[in-house]
N, C-alpha and C positions, 0 to 999 in steps of 0.2 A: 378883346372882350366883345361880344355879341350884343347887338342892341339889342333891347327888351320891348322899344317904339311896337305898336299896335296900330297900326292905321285904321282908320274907318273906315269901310267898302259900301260903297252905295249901291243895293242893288235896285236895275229900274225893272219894275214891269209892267207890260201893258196887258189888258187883259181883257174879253168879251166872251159873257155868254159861256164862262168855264166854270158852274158852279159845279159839275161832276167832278172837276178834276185838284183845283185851285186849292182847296183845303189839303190832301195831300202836297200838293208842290212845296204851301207854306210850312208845312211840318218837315219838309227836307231841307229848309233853310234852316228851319229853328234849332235843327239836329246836328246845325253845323260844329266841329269843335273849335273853328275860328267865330267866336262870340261877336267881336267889336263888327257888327252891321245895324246899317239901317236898311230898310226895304220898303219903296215907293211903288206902291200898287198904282197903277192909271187905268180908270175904269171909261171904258169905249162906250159907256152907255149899258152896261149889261142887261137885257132884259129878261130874265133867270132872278136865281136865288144868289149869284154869285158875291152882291153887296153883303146880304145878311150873313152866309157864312165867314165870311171876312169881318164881320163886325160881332162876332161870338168870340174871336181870336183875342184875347187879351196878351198884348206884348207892346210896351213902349214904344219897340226897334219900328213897326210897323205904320206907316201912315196912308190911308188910303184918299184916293181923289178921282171924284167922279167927273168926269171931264164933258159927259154927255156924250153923243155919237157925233163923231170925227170922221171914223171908217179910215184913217190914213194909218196905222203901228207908228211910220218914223216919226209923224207930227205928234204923238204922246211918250215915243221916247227922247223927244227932244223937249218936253214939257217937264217931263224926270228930269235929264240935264240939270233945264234950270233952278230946281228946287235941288238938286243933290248936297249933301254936308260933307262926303267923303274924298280922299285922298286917292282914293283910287273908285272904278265903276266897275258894275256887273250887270249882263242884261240876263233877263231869265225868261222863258215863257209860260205861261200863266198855264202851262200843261205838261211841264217839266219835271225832273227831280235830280237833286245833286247827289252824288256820292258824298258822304257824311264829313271827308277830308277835303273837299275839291277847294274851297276859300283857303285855309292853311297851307295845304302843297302850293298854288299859286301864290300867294303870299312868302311863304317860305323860298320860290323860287324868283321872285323878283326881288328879293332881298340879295339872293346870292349874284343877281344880274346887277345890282347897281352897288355892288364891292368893287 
């Protein structure tokens, strides 16, 4: 019998200065058909509109944190790290977009790895 377990997937992103792009990205997560995510935005300090469009976004799954300007990606995806809730991680770039299946197929496919 197949487990029905849903893990959490945390996805981290770090983000600066992508308000052209970052609205689109977050609409290919939310598009995902694997639901169970959170998504930790780490904002580099954006200085754009990238906060506000982020903050029109109404979705629980999302938490944003403005981290001020760092200029280092690994020292805010290690910042993600420490706030993550999930079972497993995802890194995304704040100018990215998933194929609609990508969290399910890899899910689906570590499932069959750890039979």
């Amino acid at each position: 019998m197949a487990s029905q377990h849903t893990p959490l997937i945390s996805i981290v992103m770090p983000t600066y200065n992508r308000a052209a792009y970052i609205g689109e990205t977050i609409k290919s997560i939310q598009a995902q058909t694997y639901v169970n995510w959170e998504l930790l935005i780490l904002d580099d300090g954006s200085e754009d509109d990238t906060r506000d469009i982020i903050n029109r976004i109404s979705d629980s799954r999302i938490t944003y944190i403005n981290e001020g300007r760092i200029g280092i990606v690994g020292k805010l995806k290690n910042i993600g790290l420490d706030l993550v809730k999930g079972e497993f991680i995802a890194f995304m770039d704040s100018d990215d977009l998933w194929h609609k299946e990508k969290l399910s197929k890899q899910i689906e496919a570590l499932g069959q790895k750890l039979e």
